[in-house]
N, C-alpha and C positions, 0 to 999 in steps of 0.2 A: 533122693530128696535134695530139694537144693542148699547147699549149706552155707552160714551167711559169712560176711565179710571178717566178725570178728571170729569166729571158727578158722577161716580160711588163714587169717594173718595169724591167729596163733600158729597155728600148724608151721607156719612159713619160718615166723621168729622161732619158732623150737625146734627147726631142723626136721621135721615130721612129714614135714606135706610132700604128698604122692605126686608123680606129673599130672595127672588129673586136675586135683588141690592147685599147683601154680597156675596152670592153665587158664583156670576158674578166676583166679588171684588175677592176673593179669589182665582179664576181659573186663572186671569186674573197676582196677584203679581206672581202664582205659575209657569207661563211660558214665564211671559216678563220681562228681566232684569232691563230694562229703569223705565218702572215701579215698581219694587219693589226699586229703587232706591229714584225714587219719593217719591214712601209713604212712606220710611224707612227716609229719611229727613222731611217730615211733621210730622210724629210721635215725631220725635226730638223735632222741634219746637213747640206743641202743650204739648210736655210734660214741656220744658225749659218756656214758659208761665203760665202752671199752677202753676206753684213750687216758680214763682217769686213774691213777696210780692212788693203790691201796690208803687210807689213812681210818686213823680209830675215828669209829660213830660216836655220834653223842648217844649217850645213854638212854635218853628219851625215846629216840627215830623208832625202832622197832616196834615199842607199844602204840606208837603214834601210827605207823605205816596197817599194824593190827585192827587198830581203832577207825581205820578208813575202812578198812571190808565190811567194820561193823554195821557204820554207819550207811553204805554201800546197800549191804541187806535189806536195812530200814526202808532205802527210797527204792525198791524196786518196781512199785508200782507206778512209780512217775515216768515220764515219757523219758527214754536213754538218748544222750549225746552219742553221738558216732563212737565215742570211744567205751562206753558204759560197759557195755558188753565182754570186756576186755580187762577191765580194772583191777576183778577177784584177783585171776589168773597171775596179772603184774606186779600185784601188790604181794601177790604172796613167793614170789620171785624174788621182788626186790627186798621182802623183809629179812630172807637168808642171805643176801647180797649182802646187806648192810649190817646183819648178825657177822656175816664173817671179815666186815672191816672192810669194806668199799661203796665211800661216801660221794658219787656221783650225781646226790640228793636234787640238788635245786630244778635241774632241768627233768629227770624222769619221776620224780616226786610229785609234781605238777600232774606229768601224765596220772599217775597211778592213784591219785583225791580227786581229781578231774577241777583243781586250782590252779588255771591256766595263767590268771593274773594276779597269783600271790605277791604280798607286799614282803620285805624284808624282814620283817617281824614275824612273818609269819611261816619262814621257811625255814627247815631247820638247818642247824648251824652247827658244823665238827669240824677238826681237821682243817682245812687251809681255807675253809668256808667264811663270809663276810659273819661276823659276830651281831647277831642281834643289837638295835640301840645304834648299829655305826650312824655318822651323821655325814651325811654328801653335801658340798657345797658343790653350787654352780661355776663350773671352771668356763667354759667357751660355746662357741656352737656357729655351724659354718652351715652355708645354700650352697646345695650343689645344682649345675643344672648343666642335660649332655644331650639334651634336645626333648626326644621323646621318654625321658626317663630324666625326676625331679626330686630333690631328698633333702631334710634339714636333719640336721646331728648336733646334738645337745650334749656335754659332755659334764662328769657332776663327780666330785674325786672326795677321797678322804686321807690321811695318811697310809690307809691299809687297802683300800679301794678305787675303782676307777669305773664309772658305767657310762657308752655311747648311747644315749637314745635315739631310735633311726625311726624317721618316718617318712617312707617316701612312695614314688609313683611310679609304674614306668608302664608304656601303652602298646610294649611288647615286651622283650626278653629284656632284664635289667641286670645287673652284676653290681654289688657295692660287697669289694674292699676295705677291713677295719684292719689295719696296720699300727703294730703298737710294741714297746719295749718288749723282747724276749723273755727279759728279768720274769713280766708279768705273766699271770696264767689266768686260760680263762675259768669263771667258774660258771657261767649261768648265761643261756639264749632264754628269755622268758620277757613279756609273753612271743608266741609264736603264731601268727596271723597266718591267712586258708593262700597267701599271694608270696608265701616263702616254697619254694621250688626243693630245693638243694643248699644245702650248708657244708662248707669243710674247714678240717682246725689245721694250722698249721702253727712254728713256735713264732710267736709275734704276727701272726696273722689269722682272722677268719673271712670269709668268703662267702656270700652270702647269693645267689639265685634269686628271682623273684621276677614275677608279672601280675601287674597290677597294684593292689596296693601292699603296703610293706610298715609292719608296726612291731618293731623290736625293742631289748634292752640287749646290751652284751655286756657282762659284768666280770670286770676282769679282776686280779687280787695280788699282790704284793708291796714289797715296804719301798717306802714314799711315791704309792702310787701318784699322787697326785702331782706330781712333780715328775710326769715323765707323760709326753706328749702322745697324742692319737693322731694319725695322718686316715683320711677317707680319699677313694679314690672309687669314682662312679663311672660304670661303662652302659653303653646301651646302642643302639644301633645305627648311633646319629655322633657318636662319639666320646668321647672320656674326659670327664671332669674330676679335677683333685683338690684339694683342702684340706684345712688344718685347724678343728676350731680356736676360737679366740674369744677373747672376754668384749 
């Protein structure tokens, strides 16, 4: 029997799946878009939890991470998002994650409610996480443009916080560099659009992949964030454009 994509990617993220299972995996990201979309956002969030250093949950998270299976249950008869299938499983992963003190919430929390475009209010908040109520002001925002690949970056800070918002284009392979104080750490890629390829973190830096279109936030966190600059730098196959937004 053929077994489906979310079967196939559990097996894979649990260490489980047979060469058979990847084989299957591999044919399957190689000619279904939905799916490589899928697992190109769980790679995310499984990579943005490994990287995250332990801090105490909010008290809340766990009944909350609970209350989404519930709720999960309830809609089963409605027609499932590519990731539906997948959520029980995640969610009840990430609620021992976060029982035993590993708040890598905002990015794989998304996944596991299927709230890809949660607002700050609505995400929960522990640990070195943006606090509910913070208020962002508009700091700058810069055009990038490196031919065939086009991006604006909006940048919005607070004492405690700092978020890039990226919207861009590119009409093959794009690359956009978010360069920013080490001090800062990131807390959150959200939302994450089906034209994000590959992500990687590095300390004052993330890196971003993409073809086609491209609609992020990256939401970084430390003190006086606002007061410490974002440098972007866009590549694409017509060449490299940099900036710095500005008020």
């Amino acid at each position: 029997m053929r077994e489906s994509f979310e079967e196939l990617a559990n097996a894979a993220l649990d260490g489980t799946a047979t060469p058979d299972q990847r084989r299957a995996l591999a044919a399957r990201l190689e000619t279904d878009a939905r799916s490589r979309a899928a697992w190109t956002a769980l790679e995310i969030a499984f990579e943005a939890l490994a990287r995250t250093r332990p801090v105490a949950p909010p008290p809340e998270l766990k009944a909350a991470v609970m209350r989404a299976i519930h709720e999960d249950r309830a809609v089963r008869s409605m027609a499932p998002p590519p990731l539906a299938g997948m959520r029980r499983g995640l969610a009840l992963r990430l609620a021992s994650a976060f029982a035993a003190g590993c708040a890598a919430g905002i990015l794989v929390w998304t996944l596991a409610t299927g709230n890809r475009g949660a607002t700050i209010e609505h995400l929960p908040a522990g640990g070195t996480m943006l606090p509910p109520g913070q208020s962002l002001r508009p700091l700058g925002h810069v055009t990038l443009d490196s031919g065939t690949a086009r991006a604006i970056v909006e940048t919005r800070g607070g004492a405690s916080a700092i978020e890039a918002h990226i919207e861009a284009h590119a009409a093959g392979a794009g690359e956009m560099i978010v360069e920013f104080d080490p001090a800062l750490e990131v807390q959150a890629l959200d939302p994450i659009q089906v034209g994000l390829l590959h992500v990687s973190f590095a300390p004052g830096r993330v890196t971003l992949e993409f073809s086609g279109d491209l609609r992020c936030a990256i939401r970084l966190h430390g003190t006086h964030a606002d007061e410490r600059s974002v440098h972007v730098v866009m590549r694409s196959g017509n060449g490299t454009a940099k900036g710095v937004p500005k008020p």
